[in-house]
C-alpha positions as CSV (number, residue, x, y, z in Angstrom):
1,X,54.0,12.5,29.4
2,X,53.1,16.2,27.9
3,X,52.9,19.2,29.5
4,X,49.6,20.3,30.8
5,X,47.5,22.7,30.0
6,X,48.2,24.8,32.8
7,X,51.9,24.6,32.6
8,X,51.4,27.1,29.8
9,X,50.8,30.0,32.3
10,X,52.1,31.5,35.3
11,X,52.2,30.5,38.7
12,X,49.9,33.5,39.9
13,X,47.3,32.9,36.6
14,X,47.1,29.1,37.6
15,X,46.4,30.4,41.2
16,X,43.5,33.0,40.2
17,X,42.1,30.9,38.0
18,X,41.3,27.9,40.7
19,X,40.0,30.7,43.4
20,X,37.3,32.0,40.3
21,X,36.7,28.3,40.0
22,X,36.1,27.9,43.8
23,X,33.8,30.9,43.6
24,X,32.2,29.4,40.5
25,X,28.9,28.1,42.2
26,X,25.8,29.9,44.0
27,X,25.7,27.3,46.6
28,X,30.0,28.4,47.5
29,X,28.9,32.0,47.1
30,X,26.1,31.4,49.9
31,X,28.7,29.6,52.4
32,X,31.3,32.6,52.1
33,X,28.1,35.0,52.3
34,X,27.2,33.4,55.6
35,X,30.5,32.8,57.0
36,X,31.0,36.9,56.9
37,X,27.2,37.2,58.3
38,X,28.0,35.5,61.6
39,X,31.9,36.7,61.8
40,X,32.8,33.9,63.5
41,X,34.3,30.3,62.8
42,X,31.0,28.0,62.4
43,X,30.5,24.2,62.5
44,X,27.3,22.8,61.6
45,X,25.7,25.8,60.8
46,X,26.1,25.6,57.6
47,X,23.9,22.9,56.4
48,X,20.7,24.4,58.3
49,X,21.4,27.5,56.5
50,X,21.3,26.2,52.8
51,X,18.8,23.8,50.7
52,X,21.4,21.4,50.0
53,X,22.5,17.8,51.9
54,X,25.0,17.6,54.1
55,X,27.2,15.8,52.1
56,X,26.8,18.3,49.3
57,X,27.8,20.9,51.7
58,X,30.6,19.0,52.5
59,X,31.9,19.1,49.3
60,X,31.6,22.8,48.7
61,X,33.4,23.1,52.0
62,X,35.9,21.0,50.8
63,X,36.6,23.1,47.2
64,X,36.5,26.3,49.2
65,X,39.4,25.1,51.5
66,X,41.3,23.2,48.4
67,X,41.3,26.6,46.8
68,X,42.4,28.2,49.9
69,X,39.4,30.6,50.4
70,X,38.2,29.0,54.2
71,X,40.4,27.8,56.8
72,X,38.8,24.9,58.9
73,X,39.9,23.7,62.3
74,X,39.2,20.7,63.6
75,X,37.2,21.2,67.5
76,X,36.1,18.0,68.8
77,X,34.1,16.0,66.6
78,X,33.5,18.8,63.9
79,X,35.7,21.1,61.6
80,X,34.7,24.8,62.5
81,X,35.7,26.9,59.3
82,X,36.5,30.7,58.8
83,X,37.3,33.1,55.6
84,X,41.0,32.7,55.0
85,X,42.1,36.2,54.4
86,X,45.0,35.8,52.4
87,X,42.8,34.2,49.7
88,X,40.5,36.9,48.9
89,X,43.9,39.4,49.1
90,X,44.8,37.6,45.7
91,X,41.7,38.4,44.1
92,X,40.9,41.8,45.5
93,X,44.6,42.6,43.8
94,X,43.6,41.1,40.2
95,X,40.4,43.2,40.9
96,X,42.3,46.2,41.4
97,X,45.1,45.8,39.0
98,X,42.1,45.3,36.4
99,X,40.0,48.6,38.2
100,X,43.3,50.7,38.0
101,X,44.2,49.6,34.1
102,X,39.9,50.5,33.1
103,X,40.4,54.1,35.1
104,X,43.3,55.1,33.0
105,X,42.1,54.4,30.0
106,X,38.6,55.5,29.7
107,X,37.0,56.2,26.5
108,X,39.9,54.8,24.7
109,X,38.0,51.7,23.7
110,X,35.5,50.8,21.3
């Protein structure tokens, strides 16, 4: 079997790459927007707050957690999720790192 695609980059490019891919879609951006709104884990919530199905949401949920954005734990009958702070470290650093490289050389580009 050959290698993937992905085997042809680093550990920590692999790693940014599925977060921007888990931040990739309007309806993910909404659920991270309204998880920081109420500041609080939330259930149910979720699916009165956006246009979509529930199982739809469910989905997005799911590809958030996968990428390691949003916790969930389980309460009862429902999965309450949060922002999983480690997650957005990562990309605030490659945010950074890219910030810090663009303020040292200014004007130096085309």
């Amino acid at each position: 079997m050959g290698a993937t695609k992905t085997d042809h980059f680093t550990d920590q490019q692999n790693e940014l790459a599925i977060l921007a891919k888990a931040l990739g879609h309007p309806a993910r951006i909404a659920i991270i927007e309204y998880i920081l709104k109420v500041d609080t884990c939330i259930c149910g919530d979720i699916v009165n707050e956006l246009p979509l199905a529930q199982p739809t949401v469910s989905q997005h949920l799911k590809e958030l957690k996968n990428a390691g954005l949003i916790k969930g734990n389980i309460e009862g009958n429902a999965i309450c999720y949060c922002i999983n702070e480690p997650g957005f470290e990562k990309i605030k650093g490659f945010f950074q790192h890219i910030t810090e490289h663009l303020k040292k050389k200014r004007n130096e580009c085309c």
